[in-house]
C-alpha positions in Angstrom: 112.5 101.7 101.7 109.7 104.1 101.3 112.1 106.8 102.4 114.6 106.3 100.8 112.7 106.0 97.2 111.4 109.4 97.9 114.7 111.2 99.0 115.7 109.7 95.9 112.6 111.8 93.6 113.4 114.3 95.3 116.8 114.2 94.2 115.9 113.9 90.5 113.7 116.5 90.8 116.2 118.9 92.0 118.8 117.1 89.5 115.9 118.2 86.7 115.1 121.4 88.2 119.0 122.0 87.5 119.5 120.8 84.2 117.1 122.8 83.2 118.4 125.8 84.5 122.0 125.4 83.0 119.7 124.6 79.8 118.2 127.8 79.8 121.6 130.0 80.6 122.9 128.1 77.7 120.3 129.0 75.4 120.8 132.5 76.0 124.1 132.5 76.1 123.7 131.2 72.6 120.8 134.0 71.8 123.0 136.8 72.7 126.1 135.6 70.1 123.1 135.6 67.7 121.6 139.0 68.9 125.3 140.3 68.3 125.7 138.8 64.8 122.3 139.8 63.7 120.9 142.8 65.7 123.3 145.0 66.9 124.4 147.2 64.3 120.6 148.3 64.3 119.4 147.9 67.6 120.6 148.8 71.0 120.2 147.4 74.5 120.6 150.9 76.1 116.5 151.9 76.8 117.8 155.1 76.7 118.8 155.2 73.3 117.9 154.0 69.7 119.6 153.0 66.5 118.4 152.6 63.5 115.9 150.5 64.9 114.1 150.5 68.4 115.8 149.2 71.8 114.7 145.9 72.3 115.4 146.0 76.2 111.6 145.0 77.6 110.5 143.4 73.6 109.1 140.2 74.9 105.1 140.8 75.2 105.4 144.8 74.1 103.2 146.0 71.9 104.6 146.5 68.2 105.7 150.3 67.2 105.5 151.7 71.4 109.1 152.8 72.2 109.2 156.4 72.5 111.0 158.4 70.3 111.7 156.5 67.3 110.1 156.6 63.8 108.2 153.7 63.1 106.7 152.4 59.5 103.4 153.2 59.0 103.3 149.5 58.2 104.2 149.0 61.5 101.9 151.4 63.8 99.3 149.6 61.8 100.4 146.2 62.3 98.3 145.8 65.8 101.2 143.3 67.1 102.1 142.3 70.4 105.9 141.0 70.2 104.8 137.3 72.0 106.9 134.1 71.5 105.2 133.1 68.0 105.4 136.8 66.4 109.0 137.2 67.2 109.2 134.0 65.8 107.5 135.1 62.4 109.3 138.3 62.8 112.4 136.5 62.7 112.0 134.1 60.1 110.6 136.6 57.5 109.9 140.2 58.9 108.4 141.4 55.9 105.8 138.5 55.4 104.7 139.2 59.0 104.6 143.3 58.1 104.5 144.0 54.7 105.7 147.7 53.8 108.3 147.4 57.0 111.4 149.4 56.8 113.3 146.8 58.8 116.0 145.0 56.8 117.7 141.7 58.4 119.0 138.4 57.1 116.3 135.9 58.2 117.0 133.0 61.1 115.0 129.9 59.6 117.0 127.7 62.0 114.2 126.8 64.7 116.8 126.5 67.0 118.3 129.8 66.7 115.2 131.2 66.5 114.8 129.8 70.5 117.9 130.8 71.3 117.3 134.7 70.4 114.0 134.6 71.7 115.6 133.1 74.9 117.8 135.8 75.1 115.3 138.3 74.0 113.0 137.6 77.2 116.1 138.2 79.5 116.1 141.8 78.5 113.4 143.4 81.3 
């Protein structure tokens, strides 16, 4: 009996462990239809290259203004941000409340769960 309970956690464990996985590759599935509805005609995932705005290949935990070779605001060289989860999520929802004087123009995601799904997304791109 005693066996047989635990092959059976162990089997919702892996069962969870699973889910969660599909979970994630769903949420960035859905972060990279946002990335190209929102981001793309301004950013590229080529580190090679940039656009109008930076490459955002390697974003997640980067400090703010540190890609070589592209002109950024002196709002934003003075902004002192490091892109984590919480100011990618400001950034996001109102980039120039989070950096006032920012040459970046978007139309703002207020949808939390878009936001995770671009983050999601955004933290594949290593």
């Amino acid at each position: 009996m005693k066996t047989m309970l635990l092959s059976s956690l162990a089997l919702c464990g892996a069962l969870a462990a699973s889910f969660a996985a599909a979970d994630e590759r769903g949420m960035e599935a859905a972060g990279l239809q946002l990335f190209k509805h929102h981001c793309t005609a301004c950013h590229s995932l080529d580190t090679s290259e940039n656009a109008f705005g930076p490459s955002l290949v390697g974003v997640v935990g980067r400090p703010a203004a540190s890609v070589p070779r592209f002109a950024y605001s002196q709002a934003m060289q003075a902004s002192g941000l490091t892109w984590d989860e919480d100011n990618l999520r400001k950034w996001i929802t109102d980039n120039e409340a989070l950096v006032p004087g920012t040459r970046m123009r978007h139309v703002a995601i207020t949808d939390p769960a878009e936001q995770d799904y671009l983050i999601s997304f955004l933290r594949t791109l290593k």
